[in-house]
C-alpha positions as YAML, in Angstrom:
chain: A
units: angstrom
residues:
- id: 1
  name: UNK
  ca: [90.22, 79.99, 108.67]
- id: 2
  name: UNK
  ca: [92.89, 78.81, 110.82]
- id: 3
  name: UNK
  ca: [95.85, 76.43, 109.81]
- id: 4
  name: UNK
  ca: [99.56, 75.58, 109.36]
- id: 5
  name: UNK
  ca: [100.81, 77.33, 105.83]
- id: 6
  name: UNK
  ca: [96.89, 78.63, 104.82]
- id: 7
  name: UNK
  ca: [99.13, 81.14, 101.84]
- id: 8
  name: UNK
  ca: [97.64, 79.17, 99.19]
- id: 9
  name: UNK
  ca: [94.41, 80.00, 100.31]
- id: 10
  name: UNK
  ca: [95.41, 84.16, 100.56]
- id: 11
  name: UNK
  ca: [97.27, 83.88, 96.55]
- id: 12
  name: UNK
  ca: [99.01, 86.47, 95.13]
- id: 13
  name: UNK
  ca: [97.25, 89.93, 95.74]
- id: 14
  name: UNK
  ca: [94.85, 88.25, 97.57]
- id: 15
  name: UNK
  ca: [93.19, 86.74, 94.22]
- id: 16
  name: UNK
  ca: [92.08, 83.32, 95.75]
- id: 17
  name: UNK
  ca: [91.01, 84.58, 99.03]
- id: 18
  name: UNK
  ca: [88.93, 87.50, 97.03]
- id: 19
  name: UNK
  ca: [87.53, 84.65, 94.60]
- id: 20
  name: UNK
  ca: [86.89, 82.20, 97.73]
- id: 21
  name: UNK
  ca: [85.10, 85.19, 99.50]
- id: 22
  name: UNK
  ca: [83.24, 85.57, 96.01]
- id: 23
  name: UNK
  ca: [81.99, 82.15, 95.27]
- id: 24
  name: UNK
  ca: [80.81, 81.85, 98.72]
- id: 25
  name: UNK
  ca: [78.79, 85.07, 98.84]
- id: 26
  name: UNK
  ca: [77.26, 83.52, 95.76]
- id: 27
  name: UNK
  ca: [76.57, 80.35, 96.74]
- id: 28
  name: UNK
  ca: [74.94, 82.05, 100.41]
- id: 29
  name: UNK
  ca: [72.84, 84.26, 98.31]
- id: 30
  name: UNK
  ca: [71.17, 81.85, 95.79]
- id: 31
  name: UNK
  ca: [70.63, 79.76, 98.56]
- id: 32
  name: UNK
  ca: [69.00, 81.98, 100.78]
- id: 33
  name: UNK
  ca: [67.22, 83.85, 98.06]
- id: 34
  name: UNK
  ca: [68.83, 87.23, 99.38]
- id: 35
  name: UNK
  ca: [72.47, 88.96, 99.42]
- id: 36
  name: UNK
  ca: [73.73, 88.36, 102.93]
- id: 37
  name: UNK
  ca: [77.79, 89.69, 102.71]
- id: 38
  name: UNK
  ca: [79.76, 86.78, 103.99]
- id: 39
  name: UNK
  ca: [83.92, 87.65, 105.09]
- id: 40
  name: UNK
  ca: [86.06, 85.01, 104.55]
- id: 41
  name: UNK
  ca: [89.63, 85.37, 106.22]
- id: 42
  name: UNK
  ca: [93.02, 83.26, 106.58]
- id: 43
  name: UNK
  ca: [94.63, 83.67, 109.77]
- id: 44
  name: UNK
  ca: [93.86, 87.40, 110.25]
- id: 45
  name: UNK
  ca: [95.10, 88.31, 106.77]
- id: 46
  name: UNK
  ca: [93.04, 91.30, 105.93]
- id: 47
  name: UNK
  ca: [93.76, 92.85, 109.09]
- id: 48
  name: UNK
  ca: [96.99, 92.60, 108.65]
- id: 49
  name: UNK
  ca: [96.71, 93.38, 105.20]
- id: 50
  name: UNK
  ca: [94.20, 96.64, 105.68]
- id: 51
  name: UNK
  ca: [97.07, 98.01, 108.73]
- id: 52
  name: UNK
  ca: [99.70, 97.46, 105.87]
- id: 53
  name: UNK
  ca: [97.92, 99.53, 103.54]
- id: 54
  name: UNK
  ca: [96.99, 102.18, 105.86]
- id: 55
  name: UNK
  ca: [100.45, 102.60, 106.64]
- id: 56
  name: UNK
  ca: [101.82, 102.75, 102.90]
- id: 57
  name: UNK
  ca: [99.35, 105.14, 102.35]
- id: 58
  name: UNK
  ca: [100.76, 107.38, 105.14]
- id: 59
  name: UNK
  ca: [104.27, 107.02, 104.15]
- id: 60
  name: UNK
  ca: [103.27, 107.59, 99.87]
- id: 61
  name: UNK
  ca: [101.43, 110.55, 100.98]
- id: 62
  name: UNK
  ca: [103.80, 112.13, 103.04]
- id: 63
  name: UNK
  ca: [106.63, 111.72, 99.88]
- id: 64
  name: UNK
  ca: [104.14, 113.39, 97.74]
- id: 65
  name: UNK
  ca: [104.15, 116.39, 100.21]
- id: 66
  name: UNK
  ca: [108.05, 116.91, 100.35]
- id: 67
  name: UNK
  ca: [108.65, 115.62, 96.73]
- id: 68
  name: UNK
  ca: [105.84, 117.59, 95.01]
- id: 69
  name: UNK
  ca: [105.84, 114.08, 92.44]
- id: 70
  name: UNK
  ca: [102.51, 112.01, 91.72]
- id: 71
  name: UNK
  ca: [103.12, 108.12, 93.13]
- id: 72
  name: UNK
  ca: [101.05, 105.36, 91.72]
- id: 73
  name: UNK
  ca: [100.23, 102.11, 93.94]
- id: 74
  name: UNK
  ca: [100.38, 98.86, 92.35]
- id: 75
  name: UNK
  ca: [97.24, 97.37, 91.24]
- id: 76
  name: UNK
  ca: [94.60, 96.68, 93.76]
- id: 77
  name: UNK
  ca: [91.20, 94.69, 94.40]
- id: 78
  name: UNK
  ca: [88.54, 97.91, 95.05]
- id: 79
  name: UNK
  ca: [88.10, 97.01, 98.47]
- id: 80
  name: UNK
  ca: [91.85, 97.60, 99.31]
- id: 81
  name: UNK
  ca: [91.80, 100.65, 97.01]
- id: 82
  name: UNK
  ca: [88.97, 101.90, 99.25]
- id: 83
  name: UNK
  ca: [91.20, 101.45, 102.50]
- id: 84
  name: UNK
  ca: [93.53, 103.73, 100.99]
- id: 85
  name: UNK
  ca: [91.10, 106.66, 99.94]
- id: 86
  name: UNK
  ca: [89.09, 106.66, 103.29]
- id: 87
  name: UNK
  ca: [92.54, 106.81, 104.72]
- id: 88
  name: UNK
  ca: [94.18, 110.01, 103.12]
- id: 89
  name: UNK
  ca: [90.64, 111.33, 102.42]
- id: 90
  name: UNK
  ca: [90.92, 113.95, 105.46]
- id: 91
  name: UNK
  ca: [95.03, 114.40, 104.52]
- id: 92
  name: UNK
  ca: [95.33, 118.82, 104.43]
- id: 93
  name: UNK
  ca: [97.61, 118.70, 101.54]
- id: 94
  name: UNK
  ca: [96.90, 115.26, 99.16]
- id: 95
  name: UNK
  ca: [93.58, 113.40, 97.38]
- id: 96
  name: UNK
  ca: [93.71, 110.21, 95.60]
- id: 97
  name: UNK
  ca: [91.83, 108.88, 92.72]
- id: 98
  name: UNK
  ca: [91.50, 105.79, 91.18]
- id: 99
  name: UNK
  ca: [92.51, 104.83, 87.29]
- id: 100
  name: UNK
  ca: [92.49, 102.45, 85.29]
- id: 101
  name: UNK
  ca: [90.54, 99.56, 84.52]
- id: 102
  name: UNK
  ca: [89.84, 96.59, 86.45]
- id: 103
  name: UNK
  ca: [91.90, 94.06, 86.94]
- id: 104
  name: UNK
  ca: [94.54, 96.90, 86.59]
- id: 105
  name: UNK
  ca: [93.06, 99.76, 88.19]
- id: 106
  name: UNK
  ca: [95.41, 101.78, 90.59]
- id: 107
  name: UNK
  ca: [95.44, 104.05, 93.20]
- id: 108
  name: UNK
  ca: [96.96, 107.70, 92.53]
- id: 109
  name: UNK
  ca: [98.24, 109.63, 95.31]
- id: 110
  name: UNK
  ca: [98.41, 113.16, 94.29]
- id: 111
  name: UNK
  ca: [99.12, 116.83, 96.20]
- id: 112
  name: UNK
  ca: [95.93, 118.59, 96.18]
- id: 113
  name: UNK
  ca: [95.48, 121.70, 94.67]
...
């Protein structure tokens, strides 16, 4: 989706986007009788969005390495949680696990044992 001042479409966290993106996979589906993933995006959001996380990641993990302490992210949608684990999953000296419950469940970036 392309547009002037599309934010209302992202929301906060991503929430509308996510729930657009939902609805329409739902709507697809019924419709065709079978699950066929659809990707909705606003102006090259989740891109931008996936490099952000990839790069907090980095920089969490590497303060976990000199500060020996245990950061928690802020509360993510699973498929931005899942950016973040596939990302430090090959890290030498940190692993990260999820907790929590949804709509509240968190990433934990920890040094690995």
């Amino acid at each position: 989706i392309q547009g002037n001042d599309l934010s209302i479409l992202i929301g906060r966290r991503s929430e509308t986007l996510n729930a657009l993106q939902y609805i329409t996979n739902l709507i697809v589906g019924k419709e065709l009788g079978r699950w066929v993933p659809v990707l909705i995006d606003v102006q090259g959001y989740r891109a931008r969005r996936e490099r952000q996380l990839k790069a907090m990641a980095h920089r969490l993990a590497e303060q976990v390495v000199q500060t020996g302490r245990t950061q928690v992210l802020e509360p993510m949608a699973a498929n931005e949680r899942r950016i973040i684990h596939l990302e430090l999953r090959d890290h030498p000296q940190v692993i990260t696990e999820s907790v929590g419950e949804d709509p509240n469940r968190k990433v934990t970036i920890l040094l690995r044992k």
